[in-house]
N, C-alpha and C positions, 0 to 999 in steps of 0.2 A: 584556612578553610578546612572542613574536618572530610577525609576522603567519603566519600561514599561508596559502600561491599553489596557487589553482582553476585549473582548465583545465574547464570543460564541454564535454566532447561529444555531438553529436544539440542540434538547433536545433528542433526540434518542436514541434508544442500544448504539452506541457506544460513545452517545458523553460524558458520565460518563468517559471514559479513558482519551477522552481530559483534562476535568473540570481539571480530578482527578491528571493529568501531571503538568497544570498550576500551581497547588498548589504549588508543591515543587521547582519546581524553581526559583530561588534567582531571586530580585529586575522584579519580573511579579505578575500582579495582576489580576483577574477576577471583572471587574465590573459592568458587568448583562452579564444574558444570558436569548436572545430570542428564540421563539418558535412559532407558529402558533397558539400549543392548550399550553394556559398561564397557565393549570395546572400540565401540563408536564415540561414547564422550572419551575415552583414554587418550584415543587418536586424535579427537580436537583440542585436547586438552595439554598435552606432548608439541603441538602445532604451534599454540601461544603460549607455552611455559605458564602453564594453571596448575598450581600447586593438586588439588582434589578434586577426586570422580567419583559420581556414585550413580545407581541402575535405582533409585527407590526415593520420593522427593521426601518422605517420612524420616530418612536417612540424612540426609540434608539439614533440616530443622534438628535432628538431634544432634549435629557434629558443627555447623559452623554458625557464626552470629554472620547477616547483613542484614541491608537494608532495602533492595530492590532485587524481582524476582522478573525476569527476563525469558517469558514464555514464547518458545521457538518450536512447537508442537503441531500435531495437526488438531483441526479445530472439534473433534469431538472432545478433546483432554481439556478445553479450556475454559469452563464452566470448573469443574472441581479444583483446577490449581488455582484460578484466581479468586472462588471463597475461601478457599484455607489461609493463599495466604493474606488474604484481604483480615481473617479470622485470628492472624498470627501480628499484625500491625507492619506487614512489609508491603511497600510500595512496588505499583505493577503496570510491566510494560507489555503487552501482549498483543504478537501479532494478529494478523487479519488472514479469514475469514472469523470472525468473531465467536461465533458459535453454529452448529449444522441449521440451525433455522432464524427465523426472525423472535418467534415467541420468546424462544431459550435466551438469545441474543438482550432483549426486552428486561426479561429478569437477571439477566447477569450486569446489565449498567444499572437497575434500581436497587442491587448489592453492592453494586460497589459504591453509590453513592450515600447508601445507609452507613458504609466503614464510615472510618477513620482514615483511613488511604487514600493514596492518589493513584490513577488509573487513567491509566493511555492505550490507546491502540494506536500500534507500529506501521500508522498508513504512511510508509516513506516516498511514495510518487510525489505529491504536491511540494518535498524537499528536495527535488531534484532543480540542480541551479537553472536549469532552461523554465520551467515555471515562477520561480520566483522574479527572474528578470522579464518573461513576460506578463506577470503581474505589477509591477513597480513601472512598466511602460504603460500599463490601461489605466493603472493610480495616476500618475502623470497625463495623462489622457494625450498620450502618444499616436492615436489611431482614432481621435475624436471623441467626443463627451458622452456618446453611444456607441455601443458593443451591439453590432446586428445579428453576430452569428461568431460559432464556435466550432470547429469539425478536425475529429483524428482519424486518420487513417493506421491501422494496424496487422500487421501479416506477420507471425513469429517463426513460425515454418518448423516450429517443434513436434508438430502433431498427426504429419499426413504419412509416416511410416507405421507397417506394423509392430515395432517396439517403439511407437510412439514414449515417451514421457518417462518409459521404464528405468534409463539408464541415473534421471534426476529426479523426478519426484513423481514414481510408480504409480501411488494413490490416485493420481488424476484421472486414469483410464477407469476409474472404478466407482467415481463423484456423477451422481444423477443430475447435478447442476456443476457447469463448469467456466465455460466461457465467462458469462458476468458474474458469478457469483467467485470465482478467482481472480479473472485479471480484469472486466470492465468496469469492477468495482470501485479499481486505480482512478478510473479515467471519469466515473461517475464525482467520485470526490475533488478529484484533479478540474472537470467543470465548473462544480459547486466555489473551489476556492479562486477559479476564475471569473466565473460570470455569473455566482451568487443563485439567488434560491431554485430550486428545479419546481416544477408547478404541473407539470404532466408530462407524460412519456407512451411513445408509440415503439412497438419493439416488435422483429421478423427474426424469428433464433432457429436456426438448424443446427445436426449434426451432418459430419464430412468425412470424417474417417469411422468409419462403421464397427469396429473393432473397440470404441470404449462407450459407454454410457449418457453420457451427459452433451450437449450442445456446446461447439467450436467453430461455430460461426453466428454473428448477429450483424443487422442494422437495427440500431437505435435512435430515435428521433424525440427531442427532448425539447421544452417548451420553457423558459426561466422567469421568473417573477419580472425583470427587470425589459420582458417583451424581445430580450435575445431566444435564437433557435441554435441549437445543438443539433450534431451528428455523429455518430459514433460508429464507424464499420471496420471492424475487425474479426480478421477470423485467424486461429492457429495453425490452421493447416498449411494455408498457401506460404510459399518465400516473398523475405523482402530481401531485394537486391541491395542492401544493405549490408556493411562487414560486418556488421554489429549490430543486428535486429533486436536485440535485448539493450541497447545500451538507451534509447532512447522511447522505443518497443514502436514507434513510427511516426508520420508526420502531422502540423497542424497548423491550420490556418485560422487566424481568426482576423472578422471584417469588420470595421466601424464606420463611423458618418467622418471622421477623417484619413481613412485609410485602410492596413493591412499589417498583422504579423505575421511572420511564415515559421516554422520551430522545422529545419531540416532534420534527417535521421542520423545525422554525425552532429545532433547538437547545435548544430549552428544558425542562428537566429539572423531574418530580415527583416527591416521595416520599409514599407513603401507608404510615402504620404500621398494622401491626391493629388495629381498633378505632379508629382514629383519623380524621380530616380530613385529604386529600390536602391539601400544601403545596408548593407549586414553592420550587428550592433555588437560589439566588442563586449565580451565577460568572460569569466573565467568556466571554464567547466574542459572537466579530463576525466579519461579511462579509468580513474581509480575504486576501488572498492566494486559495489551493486552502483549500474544507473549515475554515475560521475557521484561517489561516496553518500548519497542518498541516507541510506541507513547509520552512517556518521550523522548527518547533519538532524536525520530526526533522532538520534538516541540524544545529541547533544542538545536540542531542543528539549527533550524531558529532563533534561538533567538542569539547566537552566531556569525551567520552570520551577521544579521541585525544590529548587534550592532558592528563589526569589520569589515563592510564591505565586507565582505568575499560572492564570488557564491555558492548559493544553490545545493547541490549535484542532486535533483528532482526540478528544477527549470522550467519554461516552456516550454524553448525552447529544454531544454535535454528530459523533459515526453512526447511532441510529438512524438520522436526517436518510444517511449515505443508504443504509440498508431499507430505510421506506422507499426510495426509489430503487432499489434491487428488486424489492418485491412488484413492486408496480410494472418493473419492467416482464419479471416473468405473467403475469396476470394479464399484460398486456399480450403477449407473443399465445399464449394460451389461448384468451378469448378473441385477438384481432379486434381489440378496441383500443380508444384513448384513454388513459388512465390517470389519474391523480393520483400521490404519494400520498 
């Protein structure tokens, strides 16, 4: 099988889970990774024994051949890197928030599907082994032939100090949209690949710590093609008593006409049937990597894809879905109505 050559750009918090994905995955290789400030990709780069760094993606294109461009930037850069190299015939994984608005967003997936390229966004929540074992139990229709309802609770407890966010990703304090257009976004697609189409949404969004811009707390109340109800309340400020409030970001239940799933916050999963004794269900999932290796499991999904031909599960035209409900939900919280995507 002929390797496939990374270039990562954005040297950031997170983009060490990317690097640190790429490694293990058979016949993929990392063959620089850029950055703005060159002592930041050096240092990531010195980290995973990555041969080249460069501060310029134009520098890039003129110094190494690959074949996938691994955008880890914040989302104003990601309109221009993924035309060029949509423009240059390299294949593109690019995280999420997708672009600063919906409009831009719109015309960046009707580019990319005018390429020649394949194009993914990096939504790694719904790869997280605790979803996909609770989806292969509602496939199974482990909790009855109907899915009545869907609800997470979430508290990260990153956000109620005055150096809020500063010490890992600064920018937040400074985003006029944050709670769901950062992290409920997770949890909106992470619905979607559970309990399938979203069809209207009622949404209450405040801010909590008064020192950054953007809204860190919501409820959300989500309505699904298939007559399930969604609930979504989270907010960044408050703690979860949790030792690991990012490992699973909090808990959820979901009901059916036979039963109950529980998704605890260490991961660990119960089933209760009607009439029956709850039972925790046995799967693998660990501390490794983002999220029990999450960002492995979706880089290795693109790479599978791409190399089998196969549709990306967060492909572009499916993550708009995601972002018509982002917008709905702020439209909703704005006017205090019910809203359709």
């Amino acid at each position: 099988m002929n390797p496939l050559n990374v270039v990562c750009v954005g040297a950031g918090y997170f983009a060490r889970y990317h690097v640190e994905a790429w490694k293990r995955i058979p016949d993929v290789h990392i063959v620089g990774i850029c950055d703005e400030d060159l002592q930041k990709a050096q240092k990531l780069a010195a980290e995973f024994d990555v041969e080249k760094t460069y501060n310029s993606i134009d520098k890039v294109y003129d110094d190494v051949d690959f074949d996938i461009l691994d955008i880890i930037t914040p989302p104003s850069s990601h309109y221009a890197l993924c035309t060029q190299a949509a423009d240059r015939g390299k294949h593109i994984v690019c995280q999420k928030p997708l672009t600063p608005d919906f409009d831009k967003s719109q015309e960046l997936v009707q580019r990319m599907n005018d390429s020649n390229v394949r194009f993914m966004v990096h939504e790694n929540f719904r790869f997280q082994p605790w979803y996909r074992k609770i989806r292969s139990l509602i496939e199974e229709k482990a909790i009855g032939d109907d899915i009545f309802s869907i609800s997470h609770r979430m508290r990260t407890g990153d956000g109620w100090s005055e150096r809020a966010y500063l010490d890992r990703q600064p920018y937040f304090r400074e985003m006029p949209r944050l709670l769901v257009y950062e992290t409920a976004i997770h949890f909106i697609d992470v619905f979607r690949f559970l309990a399938g189409d979203i069809i209207s949404v009622f949404a209450k969004l405040r801010r909590l710590n008064r020192d950054i811009k953007g809204e860190d707390c919501g409820l959300i109340l989500f309505d699904f093609e298939n007559g399930c109800q969604g609930v979504f309340d989270g907010n960044r400020y408050n703690e979860s008593p949790s030792s690991n409030p990012r490992y699973t970001f909090g808990e959820m239940l979901i009901e059916g006409s036979g039963g109950s799933i529980r998704l605890h916050s260490d991961g660990s999963i119960f089933q209760k049937k009607l009439g029956a004794e709850e039972v925790e269900i046995e799967y693998w999932h660990d501390d490794v990597n983002f999220a029990s290796d999450c960002v492995y499991f979706t880089q290795e999904h693109f790479i599978e894809c791409l190399r089998y031909g196969r549709d990306f599960e967060t492909n572009g035209n499916e993550y708009l879905r995601n972002l018509q409900v982002q917008e709905a939900v702020y439209v909703s919280a704005r006017e205090g109505i019910v809203v359709e995507p």
